[in-house]
KEDRENBA-546476 format. One record per residue (C-alpha): residue number from 1; x, y, z. Coordinates in Angstrom, 1 decimal. Each point is the difference from the previous one (the first is absolute). Last residue first. Example, Ala and Ser with C-alpha at 12.3 -4.5 7.8 and 13.67 -1.06 7.14 Angstrom:
<atoms>
[2, [13.7, -1.1, 7.1]]
[1, [-1.4, -3.4, 0.7]]
</atoms>
This chain:
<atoms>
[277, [9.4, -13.5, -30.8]]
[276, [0.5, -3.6, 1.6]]
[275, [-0.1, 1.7, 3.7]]
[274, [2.5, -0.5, 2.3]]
[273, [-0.9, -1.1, 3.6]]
[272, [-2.1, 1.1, 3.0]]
[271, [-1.4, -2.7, 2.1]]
[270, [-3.3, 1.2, 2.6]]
[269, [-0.7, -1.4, 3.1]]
[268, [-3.8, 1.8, 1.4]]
[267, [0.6, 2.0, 3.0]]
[266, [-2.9, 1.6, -0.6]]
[265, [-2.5, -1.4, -2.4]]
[264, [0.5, -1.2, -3.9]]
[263, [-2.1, -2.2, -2.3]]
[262, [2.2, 1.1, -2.9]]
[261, [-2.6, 1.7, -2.3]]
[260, [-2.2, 1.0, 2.8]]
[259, [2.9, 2.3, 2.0]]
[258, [1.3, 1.0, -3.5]]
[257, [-4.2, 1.5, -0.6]]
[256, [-0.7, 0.8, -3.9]]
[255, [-1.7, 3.7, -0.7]]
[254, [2.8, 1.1, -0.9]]
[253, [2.9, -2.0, -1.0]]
[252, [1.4, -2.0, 2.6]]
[251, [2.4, 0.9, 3.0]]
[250, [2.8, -1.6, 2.0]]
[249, [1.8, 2.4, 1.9]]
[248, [3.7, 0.7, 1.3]]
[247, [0.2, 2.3, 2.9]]
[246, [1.0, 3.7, 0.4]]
[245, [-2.9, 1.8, 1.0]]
[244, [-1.1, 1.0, -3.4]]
[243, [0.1, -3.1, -1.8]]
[242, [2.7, -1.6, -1.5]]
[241, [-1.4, -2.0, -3.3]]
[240, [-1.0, -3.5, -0.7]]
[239, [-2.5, -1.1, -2.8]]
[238, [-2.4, -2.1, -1.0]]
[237, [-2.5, 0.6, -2.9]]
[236, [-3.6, 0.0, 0.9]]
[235, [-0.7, 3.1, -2.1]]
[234, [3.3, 1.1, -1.6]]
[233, [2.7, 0.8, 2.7]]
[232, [2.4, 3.5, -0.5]]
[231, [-2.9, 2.1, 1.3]]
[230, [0.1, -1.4, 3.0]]
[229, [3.6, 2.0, 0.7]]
[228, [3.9, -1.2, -0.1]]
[227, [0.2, -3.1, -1.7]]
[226, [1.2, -3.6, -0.4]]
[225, [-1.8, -2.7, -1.1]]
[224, [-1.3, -2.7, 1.8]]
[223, [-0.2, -3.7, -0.2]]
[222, [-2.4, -1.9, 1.8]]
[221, [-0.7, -2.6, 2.7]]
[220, [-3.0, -1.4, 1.9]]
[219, [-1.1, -1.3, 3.2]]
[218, [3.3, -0.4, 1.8]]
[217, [1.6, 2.9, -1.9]]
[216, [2.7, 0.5, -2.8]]
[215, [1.0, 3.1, -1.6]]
[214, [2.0, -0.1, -2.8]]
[213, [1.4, 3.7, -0.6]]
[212, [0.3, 2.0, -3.3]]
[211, [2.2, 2.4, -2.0]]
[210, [2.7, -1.3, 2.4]]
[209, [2.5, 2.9, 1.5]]
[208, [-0.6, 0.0, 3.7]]
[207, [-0.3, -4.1, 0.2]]
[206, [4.0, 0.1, 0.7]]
[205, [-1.1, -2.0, 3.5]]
[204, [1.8, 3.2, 1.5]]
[203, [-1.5, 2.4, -2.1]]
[202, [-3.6, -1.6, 0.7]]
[201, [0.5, 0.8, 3.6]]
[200, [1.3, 3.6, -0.3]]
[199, [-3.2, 0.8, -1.8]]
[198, [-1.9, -1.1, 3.0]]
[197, [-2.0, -3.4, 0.9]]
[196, [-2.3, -0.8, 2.8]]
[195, [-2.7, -0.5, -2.3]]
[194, [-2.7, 2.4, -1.3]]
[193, [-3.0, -1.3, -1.8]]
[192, [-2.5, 2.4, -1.9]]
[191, [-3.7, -2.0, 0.2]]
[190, [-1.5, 3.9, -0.4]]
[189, [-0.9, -0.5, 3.3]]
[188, [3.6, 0.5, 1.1]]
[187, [2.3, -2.9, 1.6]]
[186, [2.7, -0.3, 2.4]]
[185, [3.1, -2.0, 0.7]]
[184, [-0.5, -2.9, -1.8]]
[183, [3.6, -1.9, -0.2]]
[182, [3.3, -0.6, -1.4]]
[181, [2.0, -2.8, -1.3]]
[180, [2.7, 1.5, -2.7]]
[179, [1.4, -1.7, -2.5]]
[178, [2.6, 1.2, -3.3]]
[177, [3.0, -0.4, 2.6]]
[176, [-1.1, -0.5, 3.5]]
[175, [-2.6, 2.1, 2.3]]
[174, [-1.9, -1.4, 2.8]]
[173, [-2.3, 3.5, 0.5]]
[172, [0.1, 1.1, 3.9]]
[171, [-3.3, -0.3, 2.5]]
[170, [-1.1, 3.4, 1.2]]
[169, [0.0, -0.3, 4.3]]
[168, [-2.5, 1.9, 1.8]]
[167, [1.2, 1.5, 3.4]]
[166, [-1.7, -0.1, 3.6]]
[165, [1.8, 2.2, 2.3]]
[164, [2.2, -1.0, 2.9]]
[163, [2.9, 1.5, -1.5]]
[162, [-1.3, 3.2, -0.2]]
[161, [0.5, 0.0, 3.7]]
[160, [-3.4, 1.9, 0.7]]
[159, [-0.4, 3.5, 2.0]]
[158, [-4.1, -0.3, 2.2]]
[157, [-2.2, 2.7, -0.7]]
[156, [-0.5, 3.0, -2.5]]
[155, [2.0, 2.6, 1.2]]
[154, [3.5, -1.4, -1.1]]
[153, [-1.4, 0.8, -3.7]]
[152, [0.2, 3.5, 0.9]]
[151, [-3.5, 1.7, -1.1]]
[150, [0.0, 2.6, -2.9]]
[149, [-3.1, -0.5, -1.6]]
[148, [0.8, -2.9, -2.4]]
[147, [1.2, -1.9, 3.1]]
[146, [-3.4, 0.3, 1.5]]
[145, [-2.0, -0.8, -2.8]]
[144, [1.6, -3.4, -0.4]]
[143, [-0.4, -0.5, 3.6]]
[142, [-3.9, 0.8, 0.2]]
[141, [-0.6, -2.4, -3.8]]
[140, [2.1, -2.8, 1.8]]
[139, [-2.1, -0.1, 2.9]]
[138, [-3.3, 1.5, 0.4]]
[137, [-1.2, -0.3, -3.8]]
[136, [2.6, -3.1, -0.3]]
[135, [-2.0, -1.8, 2.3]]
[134, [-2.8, -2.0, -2.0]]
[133, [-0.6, -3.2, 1.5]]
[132, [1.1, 1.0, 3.2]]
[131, [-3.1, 2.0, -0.1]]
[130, [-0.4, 3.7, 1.2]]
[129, [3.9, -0.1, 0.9]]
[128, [1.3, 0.7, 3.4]]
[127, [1.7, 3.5, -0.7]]
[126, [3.7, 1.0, -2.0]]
[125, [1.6, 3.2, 0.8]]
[124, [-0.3, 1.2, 3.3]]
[123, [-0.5, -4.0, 1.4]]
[122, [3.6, -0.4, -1.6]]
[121, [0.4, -3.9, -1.3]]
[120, [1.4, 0.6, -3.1]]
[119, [2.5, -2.5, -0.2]]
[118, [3.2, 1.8, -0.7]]
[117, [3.2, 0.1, -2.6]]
[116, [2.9, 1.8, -0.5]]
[115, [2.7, 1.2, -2.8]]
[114, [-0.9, -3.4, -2.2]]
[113, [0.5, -0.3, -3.6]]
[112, [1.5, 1.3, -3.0]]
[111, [-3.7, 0.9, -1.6]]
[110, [0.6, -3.0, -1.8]]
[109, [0.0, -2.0, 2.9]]
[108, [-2.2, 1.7, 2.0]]
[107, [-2.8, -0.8, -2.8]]
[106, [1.0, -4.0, -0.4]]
[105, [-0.8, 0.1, 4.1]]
[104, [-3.5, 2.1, 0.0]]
[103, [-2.0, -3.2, -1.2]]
[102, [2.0, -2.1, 2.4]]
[101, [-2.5, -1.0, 2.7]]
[100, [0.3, 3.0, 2.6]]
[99, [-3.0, 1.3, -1.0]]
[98, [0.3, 4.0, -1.7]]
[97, [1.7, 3.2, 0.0]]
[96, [3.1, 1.4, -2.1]]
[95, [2.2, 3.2, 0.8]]
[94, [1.8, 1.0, -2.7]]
[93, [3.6, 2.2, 0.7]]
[92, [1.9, -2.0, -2.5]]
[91, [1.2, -1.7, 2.7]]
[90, [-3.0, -1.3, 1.2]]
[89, [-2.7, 0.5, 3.5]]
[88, [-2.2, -3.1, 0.4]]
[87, [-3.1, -0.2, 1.4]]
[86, [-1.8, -2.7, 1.3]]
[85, [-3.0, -2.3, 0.8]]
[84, [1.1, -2.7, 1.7]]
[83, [-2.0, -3.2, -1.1]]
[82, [-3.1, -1.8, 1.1]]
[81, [-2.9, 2.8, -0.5]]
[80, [-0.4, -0.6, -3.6]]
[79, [2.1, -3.6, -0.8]]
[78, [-1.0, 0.2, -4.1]]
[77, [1.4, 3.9, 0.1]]
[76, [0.6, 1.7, -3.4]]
[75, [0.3, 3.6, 1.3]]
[74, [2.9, 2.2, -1.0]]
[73, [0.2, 3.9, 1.1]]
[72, [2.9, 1.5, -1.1]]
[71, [1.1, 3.6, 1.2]]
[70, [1.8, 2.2, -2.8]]
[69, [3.0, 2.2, 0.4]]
[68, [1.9, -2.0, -2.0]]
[67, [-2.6, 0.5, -3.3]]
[66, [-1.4, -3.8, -0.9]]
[65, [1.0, -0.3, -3.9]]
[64, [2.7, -2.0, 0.9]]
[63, [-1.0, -1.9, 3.0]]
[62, [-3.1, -1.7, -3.0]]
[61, [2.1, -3.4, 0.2]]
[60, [0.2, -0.2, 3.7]]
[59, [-4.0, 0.7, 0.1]]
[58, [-1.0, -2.5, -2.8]]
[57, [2.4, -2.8, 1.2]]
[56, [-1.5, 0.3, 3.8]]
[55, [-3.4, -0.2, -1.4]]
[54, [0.6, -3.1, -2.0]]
[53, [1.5, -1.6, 3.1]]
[52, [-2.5, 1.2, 2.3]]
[51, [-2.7, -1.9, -2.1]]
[50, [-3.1, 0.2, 2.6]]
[49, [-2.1, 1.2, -2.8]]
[48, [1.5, 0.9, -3.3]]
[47, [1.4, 3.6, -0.2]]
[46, [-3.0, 2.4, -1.2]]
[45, [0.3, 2.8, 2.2]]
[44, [2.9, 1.6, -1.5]]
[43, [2.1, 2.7, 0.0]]
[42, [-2.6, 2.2, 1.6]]
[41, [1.7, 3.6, 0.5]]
[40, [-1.1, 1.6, 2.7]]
[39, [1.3, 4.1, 0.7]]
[38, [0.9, 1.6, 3.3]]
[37, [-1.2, 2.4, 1.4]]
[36, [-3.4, -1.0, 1.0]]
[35, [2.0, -2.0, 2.9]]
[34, [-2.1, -1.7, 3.0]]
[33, [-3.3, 0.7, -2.3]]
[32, [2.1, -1.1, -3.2]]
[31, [0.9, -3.2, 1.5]]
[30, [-3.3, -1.1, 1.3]]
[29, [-2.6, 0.7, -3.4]]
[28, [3.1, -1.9, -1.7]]
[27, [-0.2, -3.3, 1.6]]
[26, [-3.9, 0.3, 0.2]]
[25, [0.4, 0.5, -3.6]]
[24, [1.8, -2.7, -1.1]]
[23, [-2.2, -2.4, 2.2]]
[22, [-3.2, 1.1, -1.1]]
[21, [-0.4, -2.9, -2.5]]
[20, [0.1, -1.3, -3.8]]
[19, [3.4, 1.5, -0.3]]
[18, [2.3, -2.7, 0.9]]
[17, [1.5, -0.1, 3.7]]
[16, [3.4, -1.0, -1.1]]
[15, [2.1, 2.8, 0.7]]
[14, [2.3, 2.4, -0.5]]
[13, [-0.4, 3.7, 1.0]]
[12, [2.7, 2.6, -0.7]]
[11, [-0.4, 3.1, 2.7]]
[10, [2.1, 3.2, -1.1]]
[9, [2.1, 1.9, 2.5]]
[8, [-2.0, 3.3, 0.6]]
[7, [1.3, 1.6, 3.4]]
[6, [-1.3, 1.8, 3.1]]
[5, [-2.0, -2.5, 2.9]]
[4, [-3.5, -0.8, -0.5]]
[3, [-1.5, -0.6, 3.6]]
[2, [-0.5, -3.9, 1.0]]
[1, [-3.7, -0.3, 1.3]]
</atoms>
């Protein structure tokens, strides 16, 4: 049994374990025995299953609000047991731990990226796993806890070339004058759909100023109008606003679903043009 060592760097948990099961709190039962310390924020448990891609946006897009002396633990894993399981050391002084699949590589990114990386692999930190099934309780959840007690990163197995980690790769808006092609990057249960769009975008297809956008989809098209909270969109109304993390996002009125409306999934195409308003 790994000793508590002297610190309290917070733990951030991401994941897609759900909360219908004791997963979550296996997870946390583990790293607050090795370090009671240290607090565990639970960013999420409710990233889609098996989407690393969605998860990957979520936790790069959250760096902000995630205190530099945190340790991240992520965990949305469809290969369990296949892929390195890491930990990555920042330069903004984060440390993040997860599968070596990508989820952690939009994260390092905005964190300013990579100081050193490691596959934990130390048989005084990490132990054969109950069920290879489920490892992350004698794995990822043992390293995590770890570094948020005080332990070098060096001291957790084998050093890494970052180069030869796995990376997920955010597909780039085709923008022109008054068009821009775009896509699904995400979506809430609300039916609120964000595309891979930023403010920045729409000022260079000199879209940023319309009153309203024309928004057309394989399954359905639209036209929205402009605003800057849900409150702004009568009930089943369309709109588009900014949302909190930065992207642009189709919405409805409440209670009417975007997602339905359009017949959109990830990585839907969507065309962005002006409005008639």
């Amino acid at each position: 049994m790994l000793a508590p060592m002297p610190g309290a760097r917070p733990i951030v948990f991401l994941s897609d374990f759900g909360l219908g099961n004791e997963w979550v709190g296996l997870c946390h039962s583990v790293m607050s025995g090795l370090a009671p310390q240290c607090p565990i924020v639970d960013l999420s448990h409710l990233v889609r299953p098996l989407e690393v891609a969605s998860g990957a946006i979520l936790l790069a897009d959250s760096m902000p609000y995630i205190a530099e002396t945190a340790v991240v633990l992520a965990v949305v894993d469809p290969n369990v047991g296949k892929d390195r399981e890491i930990a990555v050391e920042t330069t903004s002084g984060r440390h993040l731990v997860g599968p070596d699949n990508g989820l952690l590589s939009l994260a390092w990114e905005a964190a300013g990226g990579i100081t050193s990386a490691v596959e934990a692999t130390s048989p005084a930190v990490v132990r054969r796993p109950h069920a290879e099934s489920f490892r992350a309780p004698d794995t990822l959840c043992r390293a995590t806890a770890s570094l948020a007690a005080g332990m070098p990163i060096g001291e957790l197995g084998t050093p890494l070339d970052p180069a030869t980690l796995a990376v997920v790769t955010m597909a780039e808006p085709e923008i022109e004058p008054g068009k821009i092609a775009c896509e699904v990057i995400d979506f809430n249960r609300f039916g609120n759909v964000h595309l891979n769009v930023r403010p920045s975008d729409l000022a260079a297809a000199g879209l940023d100023t319309e009153q309203s956008l024309a928004i057309e989809a394989i399954s359905g098209a639209a036209e929205a109008k402009r605003g800057s909270t849900y409150a702004d969109f009568a009930a089943g109304e369309y709109g588009v606003l900014v949302d909190p993390r930065g992207w642009l996002t189709i919405v409805r009125g409440n209670p009417a679903s975007a997602l339905d409306g359009l017949g959109l999934a990830l990585a839907a195409p969507v065309w962005l043009t002006a409005g008639r308003r």
